[in-house]
Every structure is written in structure tokens, then in C-alpha cells.
VOGU-3710 file (C-alpha; in Angstrom, 3 decimals, decimal comma):
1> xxxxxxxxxx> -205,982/-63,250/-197,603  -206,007/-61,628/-194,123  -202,527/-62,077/-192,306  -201,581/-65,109/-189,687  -201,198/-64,540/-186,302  -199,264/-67,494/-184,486  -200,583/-67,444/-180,883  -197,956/-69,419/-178,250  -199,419/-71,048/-175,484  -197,053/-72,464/-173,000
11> xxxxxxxxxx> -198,124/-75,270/-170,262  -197,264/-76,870/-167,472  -199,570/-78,541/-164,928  -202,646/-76,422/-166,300  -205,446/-78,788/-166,221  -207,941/-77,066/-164,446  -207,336/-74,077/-166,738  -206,020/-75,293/-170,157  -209,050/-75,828/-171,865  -210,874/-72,804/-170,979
21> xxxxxxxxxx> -207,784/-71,318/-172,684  -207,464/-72,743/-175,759  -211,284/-72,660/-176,093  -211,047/-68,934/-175,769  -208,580/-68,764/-178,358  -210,120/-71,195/-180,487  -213,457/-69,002/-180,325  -211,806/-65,831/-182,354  -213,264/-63,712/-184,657  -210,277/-63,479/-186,284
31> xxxxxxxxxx> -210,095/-66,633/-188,713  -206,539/-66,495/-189,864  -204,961/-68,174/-186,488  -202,190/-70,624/-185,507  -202,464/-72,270/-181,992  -198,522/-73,538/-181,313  -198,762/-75,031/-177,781  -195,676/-76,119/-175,820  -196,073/-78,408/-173,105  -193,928/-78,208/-170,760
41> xxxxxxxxxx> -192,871/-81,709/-169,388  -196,304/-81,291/-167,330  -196,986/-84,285/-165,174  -200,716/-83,662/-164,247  -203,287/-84,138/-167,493  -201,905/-81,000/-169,458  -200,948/-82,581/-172,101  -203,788/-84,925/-172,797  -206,195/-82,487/-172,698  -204,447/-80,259/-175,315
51> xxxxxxxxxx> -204,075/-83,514/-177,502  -207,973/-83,955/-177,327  -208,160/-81,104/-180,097  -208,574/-82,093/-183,431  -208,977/-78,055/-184,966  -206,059/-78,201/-187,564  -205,346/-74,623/-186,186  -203,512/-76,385/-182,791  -200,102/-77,711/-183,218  -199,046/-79,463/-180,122
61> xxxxxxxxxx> -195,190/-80,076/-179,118  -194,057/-81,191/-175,795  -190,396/-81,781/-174,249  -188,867/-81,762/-170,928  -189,596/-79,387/-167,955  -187,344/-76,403/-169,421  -189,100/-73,470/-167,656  -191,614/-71,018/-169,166  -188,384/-68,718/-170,905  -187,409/-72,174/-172,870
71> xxxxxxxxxx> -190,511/-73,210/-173,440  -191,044/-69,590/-174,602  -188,239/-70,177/-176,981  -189,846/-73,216/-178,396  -193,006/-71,751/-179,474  -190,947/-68,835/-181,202  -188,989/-71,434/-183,152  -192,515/-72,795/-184,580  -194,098/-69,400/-185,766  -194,820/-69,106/-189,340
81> xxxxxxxxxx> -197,360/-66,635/-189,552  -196,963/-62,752/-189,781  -197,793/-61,589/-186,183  -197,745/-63,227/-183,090  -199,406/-62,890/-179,024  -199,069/-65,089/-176,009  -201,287/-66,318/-174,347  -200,767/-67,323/-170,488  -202,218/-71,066/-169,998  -204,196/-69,484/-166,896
91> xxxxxxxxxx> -205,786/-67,028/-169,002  -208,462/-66,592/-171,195  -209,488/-64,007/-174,245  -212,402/-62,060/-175,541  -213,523/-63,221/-178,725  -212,330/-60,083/-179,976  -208,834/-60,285/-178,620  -206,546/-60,956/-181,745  -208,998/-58,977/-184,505  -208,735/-55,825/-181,891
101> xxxxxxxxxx> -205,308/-56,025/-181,872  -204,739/-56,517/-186,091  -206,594/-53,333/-186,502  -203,155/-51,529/-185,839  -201,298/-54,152/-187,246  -199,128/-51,643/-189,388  -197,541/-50,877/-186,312  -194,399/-52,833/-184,846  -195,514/-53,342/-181,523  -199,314/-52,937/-180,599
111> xxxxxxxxxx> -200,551/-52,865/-176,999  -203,959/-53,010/-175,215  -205,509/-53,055/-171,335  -206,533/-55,785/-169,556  -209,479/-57,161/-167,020  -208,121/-58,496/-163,858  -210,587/-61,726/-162,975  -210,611/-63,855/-160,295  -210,681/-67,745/-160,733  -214,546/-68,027/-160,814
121> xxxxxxxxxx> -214,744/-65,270/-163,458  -216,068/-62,469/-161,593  -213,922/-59,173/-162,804  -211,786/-57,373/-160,224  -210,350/-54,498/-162,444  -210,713/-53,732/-165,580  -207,422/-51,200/-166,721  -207,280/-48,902/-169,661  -204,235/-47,442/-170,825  -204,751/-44,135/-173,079
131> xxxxxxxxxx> -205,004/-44,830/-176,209  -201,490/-42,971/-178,175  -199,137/-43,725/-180,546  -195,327/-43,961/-179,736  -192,374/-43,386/-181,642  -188,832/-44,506/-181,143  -186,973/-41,656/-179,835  -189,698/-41,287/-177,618  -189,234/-44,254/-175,745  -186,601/-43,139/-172,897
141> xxxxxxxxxx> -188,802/-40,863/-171,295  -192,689/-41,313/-172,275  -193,124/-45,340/-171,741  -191,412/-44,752/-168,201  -194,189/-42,747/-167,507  -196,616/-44,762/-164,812  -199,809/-44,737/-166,419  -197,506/-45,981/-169,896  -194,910/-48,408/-167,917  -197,684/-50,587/-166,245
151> xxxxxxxxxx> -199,247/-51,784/-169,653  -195,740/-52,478/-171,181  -193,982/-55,031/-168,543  -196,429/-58,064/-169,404  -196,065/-60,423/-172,464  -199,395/-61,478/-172,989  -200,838/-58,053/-173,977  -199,238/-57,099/-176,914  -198,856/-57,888/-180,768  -195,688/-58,841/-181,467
161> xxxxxxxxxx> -194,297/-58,780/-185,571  -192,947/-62,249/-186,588  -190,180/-60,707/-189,459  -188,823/-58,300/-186,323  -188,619/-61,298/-183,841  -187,036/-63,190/-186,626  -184,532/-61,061/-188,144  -183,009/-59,818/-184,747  -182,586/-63,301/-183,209  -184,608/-62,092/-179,809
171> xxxxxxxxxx> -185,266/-64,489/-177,621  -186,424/-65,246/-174,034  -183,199/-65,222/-171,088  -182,997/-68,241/-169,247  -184,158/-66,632/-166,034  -186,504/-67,502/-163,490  -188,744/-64,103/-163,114  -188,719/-61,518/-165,895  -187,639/-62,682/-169,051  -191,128/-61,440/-169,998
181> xxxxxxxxxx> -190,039/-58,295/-169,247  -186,700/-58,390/-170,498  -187,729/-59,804/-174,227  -190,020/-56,591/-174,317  -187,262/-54,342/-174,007  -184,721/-56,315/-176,350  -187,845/-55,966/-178,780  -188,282/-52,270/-178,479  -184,687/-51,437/-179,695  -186,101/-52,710/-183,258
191> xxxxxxxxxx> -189,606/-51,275/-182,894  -190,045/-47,877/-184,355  -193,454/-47,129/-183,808  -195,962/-48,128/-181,075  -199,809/-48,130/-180,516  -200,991/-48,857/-177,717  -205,177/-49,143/-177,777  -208,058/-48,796/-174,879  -209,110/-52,132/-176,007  -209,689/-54,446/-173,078
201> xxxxxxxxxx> -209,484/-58,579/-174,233  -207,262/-60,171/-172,514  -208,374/-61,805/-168,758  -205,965/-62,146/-166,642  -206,801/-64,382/-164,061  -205,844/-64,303/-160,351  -205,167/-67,670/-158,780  -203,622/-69,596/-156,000  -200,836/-71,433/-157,781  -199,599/-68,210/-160,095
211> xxxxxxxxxx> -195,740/-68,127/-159,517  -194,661/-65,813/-156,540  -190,893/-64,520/-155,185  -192,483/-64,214/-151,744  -190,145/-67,859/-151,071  -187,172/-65,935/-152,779  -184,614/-64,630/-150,588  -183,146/-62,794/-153,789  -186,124/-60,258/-154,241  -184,212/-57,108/-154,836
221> xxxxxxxxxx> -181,362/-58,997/-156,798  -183,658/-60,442/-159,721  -186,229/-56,850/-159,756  -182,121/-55,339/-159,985  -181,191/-57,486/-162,454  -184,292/-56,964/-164,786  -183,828/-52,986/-164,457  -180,402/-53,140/-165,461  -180,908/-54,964/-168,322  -183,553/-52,951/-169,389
231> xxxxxxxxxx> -182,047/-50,058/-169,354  -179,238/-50,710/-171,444  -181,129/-49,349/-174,501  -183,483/-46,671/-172,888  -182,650/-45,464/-169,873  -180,917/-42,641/-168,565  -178,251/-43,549/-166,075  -179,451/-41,599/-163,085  -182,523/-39,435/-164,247  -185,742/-38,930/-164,027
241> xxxxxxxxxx> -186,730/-42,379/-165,796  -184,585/-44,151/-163,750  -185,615/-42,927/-160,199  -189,018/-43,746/-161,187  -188,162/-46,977/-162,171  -185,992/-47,780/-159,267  -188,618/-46,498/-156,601  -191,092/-48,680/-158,451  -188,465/-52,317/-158,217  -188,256/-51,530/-154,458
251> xxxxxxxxxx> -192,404/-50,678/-153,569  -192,306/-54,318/-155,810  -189,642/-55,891/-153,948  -191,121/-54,928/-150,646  -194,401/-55,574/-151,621  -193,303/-59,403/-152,117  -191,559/-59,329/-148,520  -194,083/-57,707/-146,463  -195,254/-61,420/-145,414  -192,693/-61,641/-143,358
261> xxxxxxxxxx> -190,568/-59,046/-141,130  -187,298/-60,180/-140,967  -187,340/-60,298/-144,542  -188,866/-57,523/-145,415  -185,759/-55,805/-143,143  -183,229/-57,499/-144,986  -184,426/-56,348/-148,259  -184,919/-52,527/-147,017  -180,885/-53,121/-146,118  -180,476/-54,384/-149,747
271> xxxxxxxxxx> -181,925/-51,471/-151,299  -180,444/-48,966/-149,429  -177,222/-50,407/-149,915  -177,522/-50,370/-153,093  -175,494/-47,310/-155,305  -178,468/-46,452/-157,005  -180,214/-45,736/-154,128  -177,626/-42,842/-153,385  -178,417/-40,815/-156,998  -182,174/-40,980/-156,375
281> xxxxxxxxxx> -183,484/-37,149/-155,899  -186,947/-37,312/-154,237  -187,568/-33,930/-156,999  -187,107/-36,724/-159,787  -190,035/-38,604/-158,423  -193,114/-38,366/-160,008  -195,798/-39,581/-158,281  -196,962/-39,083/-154,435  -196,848/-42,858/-153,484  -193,137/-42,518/-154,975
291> xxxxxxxxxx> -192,200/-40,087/-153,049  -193,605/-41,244/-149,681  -191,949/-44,293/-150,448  -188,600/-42,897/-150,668  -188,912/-41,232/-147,409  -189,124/-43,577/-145,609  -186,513/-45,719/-146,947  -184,402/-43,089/-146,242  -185,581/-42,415/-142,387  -184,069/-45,434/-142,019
301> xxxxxxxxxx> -187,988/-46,217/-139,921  -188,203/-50,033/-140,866  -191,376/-50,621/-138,715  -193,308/-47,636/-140,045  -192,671/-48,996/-143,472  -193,476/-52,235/-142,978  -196,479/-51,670/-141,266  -197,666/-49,524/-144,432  -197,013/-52,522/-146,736  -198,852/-54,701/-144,179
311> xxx> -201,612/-52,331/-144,169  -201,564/-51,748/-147,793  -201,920/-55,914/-148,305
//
């Protein structure tokens, strides 16, 4: 008998989205599947349109507004099978999503592209990482790399192994923004070996309501705090890796500020405050939009920056 693969959906007020999510999952070519959605403590009609589904596949469990890391945490508790994905309540998959992905299932952690789709289905981008294979003491340097470190910061891409999750305890923090992110890299200290395919069947789907930090006055502080943490098992302290990956949390962090000037000053302040800031070497930078970026943080220009970010918007 083929293996299971638990898929955990999480929810909370997703009714104009829910169904055409668990439809697409539902709709697999892979037959071996179990559907564990966690609702939330949604108070639109979440819930009762999940509880509409009578495929035996779909367990439904709902408790009290935790946020998505608990809720996360939840679904993990419930998994039974021998792999497991998540799914984004937003989102929707190919038919060919979870049998793509079990073709490389010998591997610890597999990981595939993505099409970026608006809310009315029509595709915006469709991205391809190159296809490789990735071993452990490889990690530190090669998934740093940009056209690597894109593809490995979101959950929802990736084939995770139950026994690994299981046997190391990982779970989601109890953070606002990034636990994704931050589970991924607890993960990789267990994973030995990683494939990552061109395969392209997950749609990620651009809308109105997804959560922003533009309303945070912390940018810098949580895109910090998910670095450091991070890093604790990969990166070195101040080398090429981490330049890249420090340039990269501040383009982000500015990025999410650019709406607004005053802001956007304050977190310029922030990041060159900051001692990391100090150890970047603009030779350690990789890539041109790095570099440029660097500069002029460091000119200390604030209006010629922001005006790039605006224009770049």
C-alpha cells in the first residue's frame, strides 16, 4: 500500500476561500490522503462549510482563536500518516500536488516552485527553483544562496517526514510572523538530505485580507528575531551567508514600511543601529540589488531610499 500523507489545513474566517481549498485537495491523484483541518475559533461560516464534507479522508477539529502557530501545533498532534504538507486555507493545489512531491519521498525534506495567482485565478508568476539535491553539510552556505533561500522560507511548499517531526518534538513558536520560517530551520538540523524539484503545484493566492506587518511598528525586530533564530544551526556569525541574509531582512523590512515615511525612517535608524549592520562587507554581497541596497543605507540618504522603495511598489 502506497504511503499516507496527512495534509494540515488551518482556518480562520476563510469562507470565501475554504472550499475551493479543500476541494483542491480533495481532487488528488494521490489516493492515500488525510485531510486534518483545524479551525481556528473562526466566527464567519468557516467552520460550517468544512463540516459539510462527508469524504472520510477530512477530519475536522476546532478550538479557540489560538493563532495560526497553535493551530499549527494542533494539526501536528493529529498526523498519523508517513509524510505530511500544509496547505494555506487561501490556497489551492494542482491535482498533481502531493503525487509530485512523493516521487522523492526517500528524501527528508522535498521542495517544489510555486504559481503566484491572483484572487480570480489569473496567474501572476509562476517560479521554478533548479531542480538539485542537498546534503547536510551543505546547508550553511548553498540554501543561503538567493535563487535556493526564496523556495525554502514558506511552509506550504514542501514535504515534510512525519517519524522526523515526531521523534525531535519540533513544533511551531508561538509568534506572530515567522514561525513558518522558524519550524523550517528547527527541521533542517534533522534533515540530511534535500530535493528540491521544478515541479510547480501549489497556488498561492494573492488577496486583500493576507496578514501584513505594514501596521507593525516592530518590523525590523520580528525579521531580527527570525534571523537569529535561524541561524543558530547554519549560519556563520558574520560571513558571507549572513550578510546576504541580513541585507535581504532589511530590503523586507523596508519594503513593509515604504507606505509610510516616517516609518520607513525609523526603521532605516533601526537597522543601522543595529551591530550587525557594522560587520556587513559590501564584497560579501552577492547580488547587485544587495549591494545597491547597502549603499545607501550606509549614505545615510533616507529620501533617495525611500523614494526607490516607493518607486519599486
Amino acid at each position: 500500500m502506497s504511503k499516507q500523507v496527512d495534509i494540515i489545513v488551518t482556518v480562520y474566517n476563510k469562507e470565501n476561500t475554504i472550499k475551493q481549498c479543500i476541494d483542491s485537495i480533495l481532487a488528488q491523484e494521490y489516493e492515500n490522503i488525510n485531510v486534518i483541518i483545524i479551525d481556528d475559533g473562526s466566527t464567519d461560516n468557516s467552520y460550517r462549510i468544512c463540516a459539510q464534507y462527508g469524504d472520510p479522508r477530512v477530519r475536522l477539529f476546532h478550538q479557540n482563536n489560538a493563532g495560526v502557530g497553535k493551530a499549527r501545533n494542533a494539526g501536528i498532534s493529529k498526523i498519523s500518516g508517513d509524510k505530511v504538507v500544509f496547505v494555506d486555507a487561501d490556497d489551492y493545489v494542482s491535482p498533481l500536488y502531493i503525487s509530485d512531491l512523493m516521487k522523492y519521498s526517500k528524501y527528508d525534506l522535498v521542495v517544489q516552485g510555486y504559481i503566484s495567482c491572483y484572487e480570480n485565478g489569473t496567474a501572476c508568476k509562476t517560479m521554478i527553483p533548479p531542480m538539485c539535491q542537498v546534503e547536510y553539510q551543505q546547508y550553511g552556505e548553498f540554501l543561503f544562496r538567493k535563487e535556493i533561500y526564496r523556495y525554502m522560507t514558506m511552509l506550504w511548499n514542501k514535504l515534510f517526514d512525519t517519524k522526523l517531526i515526531k521523534d525531535n518534538n519540533l513544533s511551531f513558536r508561538d509568534i506572530s510572523t515567522g514561525e513558518d520560517i522558524c519550524f523550517i530551520f528547527d527541521y533542517l538540523e534533522y534533515a540530511k538530505k534535500i530535493f528540491i524539484s521544478e515541479d510547480t503545484n501549489y497556488h498561492y493566492v494573492l488577496t486583500k485580507g493576507s496578514l501584513s506587518r505594514k501596521s507593525m511598528p516592530d518590523i525590523w525586530e520580528r525579521q531580527n528575531d527570525i534571523n537569529n533564530y535561524c541561524r543558530k544551526n547554519f549560519y556563520p556569525n558574520y560571513g558571507v551567508t549572513w550578510a546576504n541574509v541580513f541585507v535581504r531582512a532589511a530590503k523586507r523590512t523596508l519594503g513593509e514600511a515604504a507606505d509610510n515615511k516616517e516609518k520607513f525612517n525609523l526603521q532605516i535608524n533601526k537597522i543601522r543601529d543595529d551591530a550587525s549592520f557594522k560587520k556587513v562587507k559590501i564584497s560579501y554581497l552577492r547580488g547587485h540589488i544587495e549591494k545597491l541596497l547597502f549603499i545607501l543605507i550606509l549614505s545615510r540618504n533616507k529620501y533617495v531610499l525611500w523614494m526607490v522603495f516607493r518607486f519599486v511598489k
